[in-house]
C-alpha positions as CSV (number, residue, x, y, z in Angstrom):
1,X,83.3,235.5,61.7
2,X,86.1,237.9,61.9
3,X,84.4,239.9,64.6
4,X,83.8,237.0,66.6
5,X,87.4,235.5,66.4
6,X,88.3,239.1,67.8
7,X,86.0,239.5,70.6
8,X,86.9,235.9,71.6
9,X,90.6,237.0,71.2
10,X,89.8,240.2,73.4
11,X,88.6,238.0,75.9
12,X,91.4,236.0,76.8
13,X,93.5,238.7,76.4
14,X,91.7,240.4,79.7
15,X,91.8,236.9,81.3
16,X,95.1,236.8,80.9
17,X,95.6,240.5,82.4
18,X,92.7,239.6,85.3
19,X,95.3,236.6,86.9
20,X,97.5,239.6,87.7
21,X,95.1,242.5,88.8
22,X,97.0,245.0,90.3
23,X,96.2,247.0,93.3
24,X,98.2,249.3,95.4
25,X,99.5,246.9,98.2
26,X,102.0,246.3,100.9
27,X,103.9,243.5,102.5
28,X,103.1,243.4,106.7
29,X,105.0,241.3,108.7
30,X,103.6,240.0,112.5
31,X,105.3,237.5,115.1
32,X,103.2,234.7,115.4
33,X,103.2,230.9,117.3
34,X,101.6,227.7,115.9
35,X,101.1,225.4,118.4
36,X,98.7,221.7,117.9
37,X,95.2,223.8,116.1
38,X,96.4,227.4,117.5
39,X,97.5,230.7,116.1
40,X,98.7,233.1,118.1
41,X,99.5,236.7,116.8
42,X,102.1,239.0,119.0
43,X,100.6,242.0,119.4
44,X,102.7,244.8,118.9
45,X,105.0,243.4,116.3
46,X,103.6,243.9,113.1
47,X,105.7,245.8,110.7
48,X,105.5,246.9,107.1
49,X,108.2,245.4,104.9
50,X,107.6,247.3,102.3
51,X,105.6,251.1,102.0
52,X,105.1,252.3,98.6
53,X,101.8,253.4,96.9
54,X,102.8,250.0,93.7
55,X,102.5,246.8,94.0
56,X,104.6,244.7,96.1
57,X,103.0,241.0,96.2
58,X,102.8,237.4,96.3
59,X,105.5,236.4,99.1
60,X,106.6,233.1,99.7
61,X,109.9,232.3,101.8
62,X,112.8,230.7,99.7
63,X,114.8,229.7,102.9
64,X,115.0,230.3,106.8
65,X,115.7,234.3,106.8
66,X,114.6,235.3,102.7
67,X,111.4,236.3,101.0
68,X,111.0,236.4,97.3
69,X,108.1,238.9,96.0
70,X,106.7,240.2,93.2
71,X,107.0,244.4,92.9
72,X,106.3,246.7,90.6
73,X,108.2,250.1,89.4
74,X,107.0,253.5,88.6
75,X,106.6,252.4,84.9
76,X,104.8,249.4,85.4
77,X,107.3,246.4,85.4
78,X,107.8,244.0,87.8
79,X,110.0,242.3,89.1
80,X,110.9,239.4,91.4
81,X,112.7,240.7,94.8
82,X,114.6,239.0,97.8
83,X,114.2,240.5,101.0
84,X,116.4,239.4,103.8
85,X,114.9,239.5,107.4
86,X,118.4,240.0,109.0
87,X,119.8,243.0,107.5
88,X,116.3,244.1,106.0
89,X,117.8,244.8,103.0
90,X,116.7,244.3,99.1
91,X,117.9,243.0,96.4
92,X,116.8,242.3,92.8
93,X,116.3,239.1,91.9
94,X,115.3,239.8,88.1
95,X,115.3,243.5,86.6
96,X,114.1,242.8,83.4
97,X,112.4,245.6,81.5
98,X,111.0,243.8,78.9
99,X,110.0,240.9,80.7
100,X,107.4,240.9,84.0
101,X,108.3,238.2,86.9
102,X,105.2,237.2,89.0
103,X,104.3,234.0,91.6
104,X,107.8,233.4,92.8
105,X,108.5,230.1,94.8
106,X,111.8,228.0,95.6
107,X,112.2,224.7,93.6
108,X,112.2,221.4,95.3
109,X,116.1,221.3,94.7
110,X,116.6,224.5,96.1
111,X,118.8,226.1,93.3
112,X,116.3,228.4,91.5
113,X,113.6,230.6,92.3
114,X,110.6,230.1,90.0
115,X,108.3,232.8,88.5
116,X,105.4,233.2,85.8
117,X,107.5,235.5,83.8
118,X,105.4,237.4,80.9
119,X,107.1,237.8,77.8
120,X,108.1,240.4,75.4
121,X,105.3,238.1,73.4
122,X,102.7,238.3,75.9
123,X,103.1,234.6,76.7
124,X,102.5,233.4,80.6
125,X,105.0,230.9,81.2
126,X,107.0,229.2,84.5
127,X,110.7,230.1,84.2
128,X,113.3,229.6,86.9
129,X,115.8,232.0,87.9
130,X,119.4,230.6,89.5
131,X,119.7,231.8,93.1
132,X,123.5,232.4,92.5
133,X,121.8,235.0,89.7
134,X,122.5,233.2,86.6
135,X,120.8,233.0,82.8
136,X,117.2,232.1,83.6
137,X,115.9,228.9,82.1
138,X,112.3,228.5,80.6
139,X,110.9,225.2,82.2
140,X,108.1,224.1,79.9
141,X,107.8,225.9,76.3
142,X,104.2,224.3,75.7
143,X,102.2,224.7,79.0
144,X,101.2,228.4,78.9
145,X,99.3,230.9,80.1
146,X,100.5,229.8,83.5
147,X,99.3,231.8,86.5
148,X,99.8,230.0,89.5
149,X,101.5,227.4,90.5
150,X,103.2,224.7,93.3
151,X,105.8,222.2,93.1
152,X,106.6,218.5,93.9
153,X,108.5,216.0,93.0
154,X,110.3,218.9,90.9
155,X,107.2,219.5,88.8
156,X,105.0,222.0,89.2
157,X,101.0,221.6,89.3
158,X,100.0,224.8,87.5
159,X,97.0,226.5,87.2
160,X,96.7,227.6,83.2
161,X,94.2,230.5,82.7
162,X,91.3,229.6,79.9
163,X,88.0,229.0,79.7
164,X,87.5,227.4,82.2
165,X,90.9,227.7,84.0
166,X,92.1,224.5,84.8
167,X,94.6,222.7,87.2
168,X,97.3,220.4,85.1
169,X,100.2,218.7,86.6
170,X,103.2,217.4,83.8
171,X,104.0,213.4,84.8
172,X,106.0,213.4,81.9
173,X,106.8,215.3,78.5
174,X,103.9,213.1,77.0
175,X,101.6,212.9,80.0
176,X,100.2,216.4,81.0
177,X,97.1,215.3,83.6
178,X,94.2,217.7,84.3
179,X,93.6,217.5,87.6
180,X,90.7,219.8,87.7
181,X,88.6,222.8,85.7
182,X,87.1,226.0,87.2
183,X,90.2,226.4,89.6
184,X,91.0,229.4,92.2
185,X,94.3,231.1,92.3
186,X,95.4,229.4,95.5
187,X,97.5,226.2,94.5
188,X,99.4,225.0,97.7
189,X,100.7,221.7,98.5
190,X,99.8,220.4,101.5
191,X,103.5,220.0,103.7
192,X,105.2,216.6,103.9
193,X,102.6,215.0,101.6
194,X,102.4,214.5,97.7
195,X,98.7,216.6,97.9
196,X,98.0,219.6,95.4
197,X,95.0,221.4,96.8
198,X,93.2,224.0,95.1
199,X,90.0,225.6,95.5
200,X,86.9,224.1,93.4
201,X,84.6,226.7,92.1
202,X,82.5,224.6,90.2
203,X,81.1,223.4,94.3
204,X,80.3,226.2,96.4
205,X,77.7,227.2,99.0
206,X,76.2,231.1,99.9
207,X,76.5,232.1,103.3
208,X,74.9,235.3,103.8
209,X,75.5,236.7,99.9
210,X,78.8,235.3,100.0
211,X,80.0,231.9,98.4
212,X,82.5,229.7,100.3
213,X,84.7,227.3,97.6
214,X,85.5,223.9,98.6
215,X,88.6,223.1,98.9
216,X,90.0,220.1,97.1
217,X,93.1,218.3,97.0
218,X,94.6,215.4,94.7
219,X,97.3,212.8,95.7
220,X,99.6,212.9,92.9
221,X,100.9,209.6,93.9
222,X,97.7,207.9,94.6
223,X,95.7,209.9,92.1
224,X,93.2,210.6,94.7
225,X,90.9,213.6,95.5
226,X,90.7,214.6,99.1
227,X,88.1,216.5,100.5
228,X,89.3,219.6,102.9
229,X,86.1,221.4,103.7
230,X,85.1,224.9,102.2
231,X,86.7,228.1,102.4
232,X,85.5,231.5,104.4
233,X,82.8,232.8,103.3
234,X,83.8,235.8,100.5
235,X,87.3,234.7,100.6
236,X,90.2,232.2,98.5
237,X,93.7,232.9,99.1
238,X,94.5,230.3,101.9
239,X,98.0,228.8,103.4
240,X,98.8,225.6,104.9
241,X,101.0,226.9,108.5
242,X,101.8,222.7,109.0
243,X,100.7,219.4,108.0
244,X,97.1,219.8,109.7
245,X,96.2,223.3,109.8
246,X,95.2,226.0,107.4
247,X,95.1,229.4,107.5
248,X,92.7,232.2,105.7
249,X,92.2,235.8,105.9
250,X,89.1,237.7,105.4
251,X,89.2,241.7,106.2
252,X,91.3,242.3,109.3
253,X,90.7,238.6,110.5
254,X,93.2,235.6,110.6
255,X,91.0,232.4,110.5
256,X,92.5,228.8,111.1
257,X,91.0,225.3,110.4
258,X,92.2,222.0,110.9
259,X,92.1,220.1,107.6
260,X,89.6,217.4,109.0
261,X,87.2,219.8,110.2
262,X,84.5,222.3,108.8
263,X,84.7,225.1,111.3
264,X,86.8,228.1,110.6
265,X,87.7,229.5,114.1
266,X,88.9,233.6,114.3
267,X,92.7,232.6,115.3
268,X,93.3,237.3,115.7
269,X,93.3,240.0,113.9
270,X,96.0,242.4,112.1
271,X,95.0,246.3,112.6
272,X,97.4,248.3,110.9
273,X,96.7,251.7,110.0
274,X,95.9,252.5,106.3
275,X,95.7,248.9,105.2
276,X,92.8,246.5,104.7
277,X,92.1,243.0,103.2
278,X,94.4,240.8,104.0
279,X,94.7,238.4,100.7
280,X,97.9,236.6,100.3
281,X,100.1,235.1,102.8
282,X,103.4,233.5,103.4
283,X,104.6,231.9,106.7
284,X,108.1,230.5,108.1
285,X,108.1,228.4,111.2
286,X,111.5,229.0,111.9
287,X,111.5,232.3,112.3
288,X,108.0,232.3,113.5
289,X,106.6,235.1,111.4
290,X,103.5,235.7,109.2
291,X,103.8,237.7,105.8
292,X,100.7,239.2,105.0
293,X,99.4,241.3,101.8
294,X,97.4,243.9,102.5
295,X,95.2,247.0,100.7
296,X,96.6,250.4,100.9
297,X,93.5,252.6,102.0
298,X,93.4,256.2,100.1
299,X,93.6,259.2,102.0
């Protein structure tokens, strides 16, 4: 019995390590316009933010000219990081040694960037950190491991790694809803709408070796699953750009769907030299610029 409650204990201790799997990769940034179901990539303009054999991750914009990310040092801690597309400059966020910062997003009020910080206890859990760089504040003690997450209504639907993963959403202190089990790590809400979508793993279909995930979302006012299609084949992380359209990357390629179609159309391409696999992405209309993480390729 002891041996089992060990293995089982070594198991979720590598799930737990698998939500953050590190790989050596970079932070490329490319002009871009979205107009109606359209993508268009400026040639020319694509530019590495960051250019360091560690890992410098998970973008998302916190307001019209900053980027929060999550990088790592020499010694294997990471941090969160705000990069500012005026005076390209950097600046620490968090620089915690005992603590790693990871997922970083704005709050719906706009006074804290969030981030799955692990603990000096191993525990995943969604703390916010004041963007005037004050004392952090844990946001919920019980939900935990978190891994991913989005917000509304300012509560965050987060996606707690177990077996099976699940999706959970806190209404209250004493209503914690599952929305769904058997998640992806792509938990985006769907702009100007109370929709969480996610990507179901439990429905999938093979095209050519590959399986494509559908792509759910749930109403949190309604308490409603929507249906948005499935993703690209051999592919998860996706991005709403707007409202309507959706955004995935597979390789090199950019694809873009509208959310009441099935057809994933090839909206370009991003060929820089050294890098591969685009994964995550992060996108600002107002500066009109696509942040994309991409694979450094060893020499």
């Amino acid at each position: 019995m002891n041996l089992i409650k060990s293995l089982i204990a070594l198991s979720f201790f590598l799930l737990q390590i698998s939500a953050f799997s590190q790989t050596s990769t970079d932070l490329i940034v490319v002009d871009v316009k979205v107009s109606g179901s359209k993508l268009t990539i400026t040639e020319g303009t694509e530019f590495l933010i960051t250019d360091r054999p560690l890992y410098d991750n998970q973008p998302a914009f916190i307001n019209d000219i900053q980027m929060a990310f999550s990088a790592a040092d020499e010694k294997g801690n990471h941090d969160i990081i705000i990069y500012n597309f005026e005076s390209g400059k950097f600046t620490n966020l968090t620089k915690t040694p005992d603590l790693n910062e990871f997922s970083p997003s704005l709050t719906d009020c706009g006074l804290y960037v969030s981030a799955v910080t692990v603990e000096d206890d191993g525990k995943q859990r969604l703390w916010l950190y004041p963007t005037n760089f004050g004392e952090p504040e844990l946001l919920y003690d019980d939900i935990e491991p978190v891994g991913y997450y989005d917000w509304y209504d300012n509560k965050a639907a987060m996606f707690v790694l177990g077996q099976p993963n699940t999706l959970v959403y806190p209404y209250s202190k004493s209503e914690v809803l599952t929305i769904s089990e058997n998640v992806g790590r792509a938990i985006k809400k769907r702009p100007k709408t109370s929709i969480i979508t996610y990507v179901d793993k439990n429905d999938f279909k093979e095209i050519a070796g590959e399986k494509a995930f559908a792509i759910m979302g749930f109403d949190l006012e309604k308490r409603e699953l929507i249906e948005f299609g499935y993703t690209i084949a051999g592919a998860e992380d996706f991005i709403w750009l707007n409202k309507n359209l959706l955004l995935m990357g597979k390789g090199d390629d950019l694809y873009v769907k509208k959310h009441n179609e099935n057809t994933w159309r090839k909206a370009g391409e991003i060929i820089v030299p050294g890098y591969k696999n685009i994964s995550r992405m992060a996108y600002t209309d107002k500066l009109g610029k696509l942040v994309v993480v991409m694979e450094r390729v060893e020499d």
